[in-house]
C-alpha positions as YAML, in Angstrom:
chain: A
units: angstrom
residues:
- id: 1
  name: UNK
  ca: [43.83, 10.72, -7.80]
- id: 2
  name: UNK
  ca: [45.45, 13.83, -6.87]
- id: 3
  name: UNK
  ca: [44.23, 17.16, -8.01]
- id: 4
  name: UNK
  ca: [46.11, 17.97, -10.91]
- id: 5
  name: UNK
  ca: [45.50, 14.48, -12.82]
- id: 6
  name: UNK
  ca: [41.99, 14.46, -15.07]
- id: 7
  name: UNK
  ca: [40.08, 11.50, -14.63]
- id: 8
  name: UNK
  ca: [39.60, 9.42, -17.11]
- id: 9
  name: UNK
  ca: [36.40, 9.72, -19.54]
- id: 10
  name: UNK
  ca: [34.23, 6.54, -19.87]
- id: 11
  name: UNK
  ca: [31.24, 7.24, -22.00]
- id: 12
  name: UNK
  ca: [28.42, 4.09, -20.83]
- id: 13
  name: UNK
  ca: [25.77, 2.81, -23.77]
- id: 14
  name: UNK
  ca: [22.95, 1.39, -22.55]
- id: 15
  name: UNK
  ca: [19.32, 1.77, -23.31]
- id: 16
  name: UNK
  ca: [18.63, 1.09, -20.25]
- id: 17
  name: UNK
  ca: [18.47, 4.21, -17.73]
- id: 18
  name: UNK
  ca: [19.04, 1.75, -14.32]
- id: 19
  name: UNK
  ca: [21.49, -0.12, -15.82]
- id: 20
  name: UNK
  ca: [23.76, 3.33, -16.65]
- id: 21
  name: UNK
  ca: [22.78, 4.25, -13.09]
- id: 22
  name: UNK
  ca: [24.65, 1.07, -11.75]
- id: 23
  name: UNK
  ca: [27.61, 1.95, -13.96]
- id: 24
  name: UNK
  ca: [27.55, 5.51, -13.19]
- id: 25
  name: UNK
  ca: [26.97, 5.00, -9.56]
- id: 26
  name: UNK
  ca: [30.37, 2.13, -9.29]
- id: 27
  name: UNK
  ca: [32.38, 4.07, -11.51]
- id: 28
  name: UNK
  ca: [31.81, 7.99, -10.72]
- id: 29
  name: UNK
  ca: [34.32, 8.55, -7.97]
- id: 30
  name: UNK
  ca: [37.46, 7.39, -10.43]
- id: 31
  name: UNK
  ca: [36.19, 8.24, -13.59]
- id: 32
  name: UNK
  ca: [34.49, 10.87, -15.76]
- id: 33
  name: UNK
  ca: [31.18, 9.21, -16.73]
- id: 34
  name: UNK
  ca: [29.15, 9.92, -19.83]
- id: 35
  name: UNK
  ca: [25.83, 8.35, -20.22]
- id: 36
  name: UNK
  ca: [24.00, 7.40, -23.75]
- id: 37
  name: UNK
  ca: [20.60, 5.47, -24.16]
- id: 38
  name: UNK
  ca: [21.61, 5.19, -27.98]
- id: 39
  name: UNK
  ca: [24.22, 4.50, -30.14]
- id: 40
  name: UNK
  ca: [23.30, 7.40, -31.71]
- id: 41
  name: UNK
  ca: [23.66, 9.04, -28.90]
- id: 42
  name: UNK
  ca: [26.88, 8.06, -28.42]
- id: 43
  name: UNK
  ca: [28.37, 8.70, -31.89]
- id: 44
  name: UNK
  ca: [26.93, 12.37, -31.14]
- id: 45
  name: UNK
  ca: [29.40, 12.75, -27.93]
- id: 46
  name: UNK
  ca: [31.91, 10.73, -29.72]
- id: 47
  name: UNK
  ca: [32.04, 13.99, -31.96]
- id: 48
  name: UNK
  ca: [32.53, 16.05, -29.05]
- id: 49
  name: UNK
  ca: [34.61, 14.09, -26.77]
- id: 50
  name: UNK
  ca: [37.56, 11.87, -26.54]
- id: 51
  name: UNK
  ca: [36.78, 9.57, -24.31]
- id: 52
  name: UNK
  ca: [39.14, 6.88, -22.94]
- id: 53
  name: UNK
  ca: [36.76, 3.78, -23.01]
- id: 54
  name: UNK
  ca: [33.42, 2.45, -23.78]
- id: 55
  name: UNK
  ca: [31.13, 0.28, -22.29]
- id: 56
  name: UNK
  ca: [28.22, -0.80, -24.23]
- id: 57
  name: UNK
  ca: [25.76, -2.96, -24.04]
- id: 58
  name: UNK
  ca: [24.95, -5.59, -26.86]
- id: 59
  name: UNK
  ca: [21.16, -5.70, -27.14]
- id: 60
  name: UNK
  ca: [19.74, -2.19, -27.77]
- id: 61
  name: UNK
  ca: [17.13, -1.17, -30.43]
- id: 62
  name: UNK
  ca: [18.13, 0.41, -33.56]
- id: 63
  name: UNK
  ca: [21.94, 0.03, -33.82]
- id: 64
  name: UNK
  ca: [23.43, -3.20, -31.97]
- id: 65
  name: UNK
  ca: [26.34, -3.18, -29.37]
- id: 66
  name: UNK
  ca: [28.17, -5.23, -31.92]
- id: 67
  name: UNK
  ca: [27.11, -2.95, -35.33]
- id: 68
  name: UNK
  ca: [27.94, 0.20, -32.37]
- id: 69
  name: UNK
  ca: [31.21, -1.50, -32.57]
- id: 70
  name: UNK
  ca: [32.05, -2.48, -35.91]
- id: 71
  name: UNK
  ca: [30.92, 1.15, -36.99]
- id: 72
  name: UNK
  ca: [32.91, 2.72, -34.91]
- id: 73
  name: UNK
  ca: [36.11, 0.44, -35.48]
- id: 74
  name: UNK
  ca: [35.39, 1.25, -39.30]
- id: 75
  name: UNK
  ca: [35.40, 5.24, -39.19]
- id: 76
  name: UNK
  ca: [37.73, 5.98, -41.12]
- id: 77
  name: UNK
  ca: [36.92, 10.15, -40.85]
- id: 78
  name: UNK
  ca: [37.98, 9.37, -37.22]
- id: 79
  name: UNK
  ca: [41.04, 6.67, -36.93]
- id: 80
  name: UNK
  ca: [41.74, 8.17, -33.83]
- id: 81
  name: UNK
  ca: [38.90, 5.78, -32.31]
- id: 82
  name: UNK
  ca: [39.76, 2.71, -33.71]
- id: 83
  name: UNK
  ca: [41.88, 1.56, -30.50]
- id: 84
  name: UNK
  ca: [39.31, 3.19, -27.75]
- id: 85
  name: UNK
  ca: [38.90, 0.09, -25.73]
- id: 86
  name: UNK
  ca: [35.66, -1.38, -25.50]
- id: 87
  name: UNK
  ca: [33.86, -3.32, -22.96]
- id: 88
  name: UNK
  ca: [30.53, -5.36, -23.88]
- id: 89
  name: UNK
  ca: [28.62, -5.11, -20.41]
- id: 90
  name: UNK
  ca: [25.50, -7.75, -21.33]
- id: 91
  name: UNK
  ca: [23.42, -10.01, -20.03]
- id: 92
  name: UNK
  ca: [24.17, -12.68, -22.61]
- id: 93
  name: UNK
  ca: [26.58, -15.80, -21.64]
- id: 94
  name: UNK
  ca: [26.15, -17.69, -24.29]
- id: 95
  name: UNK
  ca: [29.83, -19.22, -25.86]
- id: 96
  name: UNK
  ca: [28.74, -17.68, -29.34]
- id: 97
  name: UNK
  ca: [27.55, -14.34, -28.00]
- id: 98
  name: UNK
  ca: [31.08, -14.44, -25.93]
- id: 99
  name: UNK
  ca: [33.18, -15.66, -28.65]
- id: 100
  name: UNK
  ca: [31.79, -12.84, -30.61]
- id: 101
  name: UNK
  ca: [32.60, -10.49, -28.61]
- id: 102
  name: UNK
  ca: [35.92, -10.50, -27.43]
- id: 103
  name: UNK
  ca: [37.38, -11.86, -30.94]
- id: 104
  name: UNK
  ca: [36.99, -8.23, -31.91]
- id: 105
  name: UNK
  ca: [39.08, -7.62, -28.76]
- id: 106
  name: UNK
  ca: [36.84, -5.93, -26.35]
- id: 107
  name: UNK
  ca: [36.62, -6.82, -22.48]
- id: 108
  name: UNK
  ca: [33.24, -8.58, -21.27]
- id: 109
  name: UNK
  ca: [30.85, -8.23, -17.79]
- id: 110
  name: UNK
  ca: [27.77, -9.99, -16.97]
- id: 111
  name: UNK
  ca: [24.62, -7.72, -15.64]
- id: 112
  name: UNK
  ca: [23.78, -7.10, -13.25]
- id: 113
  name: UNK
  ca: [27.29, -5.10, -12.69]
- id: 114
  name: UNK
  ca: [28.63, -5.02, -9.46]
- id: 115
  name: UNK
  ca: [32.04, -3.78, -8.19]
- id: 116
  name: UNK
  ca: [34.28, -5.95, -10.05]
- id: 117
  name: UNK
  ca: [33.22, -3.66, -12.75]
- id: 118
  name: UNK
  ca: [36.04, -0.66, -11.66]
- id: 119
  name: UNK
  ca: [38.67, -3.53, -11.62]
- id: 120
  name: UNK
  ca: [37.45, -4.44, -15.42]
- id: 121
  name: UNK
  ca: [37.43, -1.03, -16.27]
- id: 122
  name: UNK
  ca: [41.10, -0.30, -15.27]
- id: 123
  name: UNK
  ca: [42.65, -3.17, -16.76]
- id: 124
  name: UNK
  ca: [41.69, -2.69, -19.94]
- id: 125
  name: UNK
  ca: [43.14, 1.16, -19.37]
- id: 126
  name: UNK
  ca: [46.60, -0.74, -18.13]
- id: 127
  name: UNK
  ca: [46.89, -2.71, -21.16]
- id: 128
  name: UNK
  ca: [45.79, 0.40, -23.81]
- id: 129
  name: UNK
  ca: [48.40, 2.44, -21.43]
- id: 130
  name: UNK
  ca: [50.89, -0.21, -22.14]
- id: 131
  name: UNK
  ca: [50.36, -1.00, -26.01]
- id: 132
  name: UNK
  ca: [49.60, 2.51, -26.78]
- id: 133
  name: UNK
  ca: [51.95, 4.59, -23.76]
- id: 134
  name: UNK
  ca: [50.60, 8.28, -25.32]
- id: 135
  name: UNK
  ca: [47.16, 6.88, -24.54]
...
């Protein structure tokens, strides 16, 4: 990245602090990472920031990865974040769960994330880039 490109902001959902450590840690050096325990959380920087993607996990107390989701894809005071891509980063495998998931069109990763999680993370930027080229 040279020095007169902005990185990229991914804002991370997770309720759970080690598992937006292992996100922040693989992604930091390529991307501007913001970290949320909460949905609410999130929707609070997603007031204050346009970020570029989101990954979120599915299972969190309170508001869902999937109602997260659907919420946010139903905002109609903000239609600007309909297309944000999304990546579910869970540790659920099960077909259903999956299914679920990326019917809506997000990406998917298994926990425990590991490095193929930066190679995720830009694809799904490539393909907004290319259906969306102002993105």
């Amino acid at each position: 990245m040279n020095g007169q490109e902005t990185k990229k902001i991914v804002l991370a959902v997770d309720d759970m602090p080690l598992n937006l450590a292992a996100i922040k840690t693989i992604l930091h050096n390529d991307f501007d990472i913001r970290l949320a325990k909460s949905a609410r959380t999130a929707f609070a920087i997603l007031d204050t920031v346009k970020v570029d993607i989101i990954l979120v996990d599915i299972e969190m107390p309170e508001i869902s990865g999937f109602e997260f989701v659907d919420r946010l894809r139903g905002n109609h005071e903000r239609p600007e974040q309909k297309n944000i891509p999304i990546i579910f980063v869970t540790s659920h495998e099960t077909p259903d769960i999956v299914r679920r998931a990326v019917s809506g069109g997000a990406g998917y990763v298994v926990k425990p994330v590991g490095p193929p999680l930066l190679e995720k993370v830009n694809s799904a930027l490539a393909v907004t880039k290319k259906t969306n080229p102002s993105a």
